[in-house]
N, C-alpha and C positions, 0 to 999 in steps of 0.2 A: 533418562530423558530422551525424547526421540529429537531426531536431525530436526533443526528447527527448519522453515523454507523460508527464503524473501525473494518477496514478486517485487518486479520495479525494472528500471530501465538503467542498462549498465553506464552511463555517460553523467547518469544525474550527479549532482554534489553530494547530494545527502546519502545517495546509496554509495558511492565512492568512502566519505565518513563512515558508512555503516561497516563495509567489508573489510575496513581498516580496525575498526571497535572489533570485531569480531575476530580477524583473527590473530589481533594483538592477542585478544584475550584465549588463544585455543580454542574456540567456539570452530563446528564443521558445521556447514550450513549448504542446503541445496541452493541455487537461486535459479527463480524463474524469470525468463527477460520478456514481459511486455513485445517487445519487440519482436520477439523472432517465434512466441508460441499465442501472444493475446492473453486477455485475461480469463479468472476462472472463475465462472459466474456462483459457484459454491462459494467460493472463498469471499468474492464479494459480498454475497449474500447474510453470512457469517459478519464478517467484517461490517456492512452497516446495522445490521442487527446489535452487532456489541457496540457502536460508537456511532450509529447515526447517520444520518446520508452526509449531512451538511461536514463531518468532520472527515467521511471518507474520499470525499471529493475534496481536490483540491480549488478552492475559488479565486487561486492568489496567483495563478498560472496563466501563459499564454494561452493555454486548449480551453483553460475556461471560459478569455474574453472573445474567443475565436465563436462562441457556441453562438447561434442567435440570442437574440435577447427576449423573444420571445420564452425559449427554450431556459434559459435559464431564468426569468422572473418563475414560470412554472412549476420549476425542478420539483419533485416530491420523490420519496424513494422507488416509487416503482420506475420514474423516469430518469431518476439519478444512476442505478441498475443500466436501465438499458443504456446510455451514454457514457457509463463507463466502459462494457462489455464493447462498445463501439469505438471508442477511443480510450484505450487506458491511460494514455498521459493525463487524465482525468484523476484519476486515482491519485492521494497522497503515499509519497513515497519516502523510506519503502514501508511495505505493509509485508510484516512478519508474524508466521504462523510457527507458534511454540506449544506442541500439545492443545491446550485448550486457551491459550493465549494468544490473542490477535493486537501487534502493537504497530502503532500508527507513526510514523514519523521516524528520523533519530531523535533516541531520547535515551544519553548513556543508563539511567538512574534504572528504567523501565527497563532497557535488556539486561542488566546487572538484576533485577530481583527476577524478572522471568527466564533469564537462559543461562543464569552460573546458579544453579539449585546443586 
């Protein structure tokens, strides 16, 4: 199996949970930081395709209530895209790419059937 990657932002809880899950478990994993490289609009691209705008975006966050309200009664996915490309703390985190596997959140049950193969 290939290195899996997690984009996300190094400070978050859940990616903090995630790098701990990972490498209790001997998972090596690249991580990409939001922060210091942006996001990668293949990957999001990908990512709402397998699971949707509404579940790629996080709506339960500060960046969310921060957007206009305009902007987010609107959202669809070409605008959910650009908003996140714009702001990744948009993005649910983390969002891990395992081969052909794009997993949303921490969610131990999900990286145990996709990244201990």
């Amino acid at each position: 199996m290939t290195k899996p990657t997690v984009y996300g932002i190094k400070n978050c809880d859940s990616m903090k949970k995630t790098f701990v899950w990972l490498d209790k478990n001997g998972i090596a994993y690249d991580f990409h930081d939001y922060k210091k490289s942006g996001a990668n609009a293949d990957v999001l691209k990908a990512a709402i395709k397998a699971h949707g705008w509404e579940t790629v975006i996080n709506r339960k966050g500060t960046t969310w209530r921060a957007l206009p309200e305009k902007t987010r009664e609107g959202m669809n996915e070409k605008s959910a895209l650009a908003a996140a490309l714009e702001n990744p703390s948009l993005v649910k985190r983390p969002l891990v790419v395992a081969g052909k596997d794009i997993l949303l959140g921490y969610d131990e049950a999900a990286f145990k059937a996709a990244l201990k193969k």
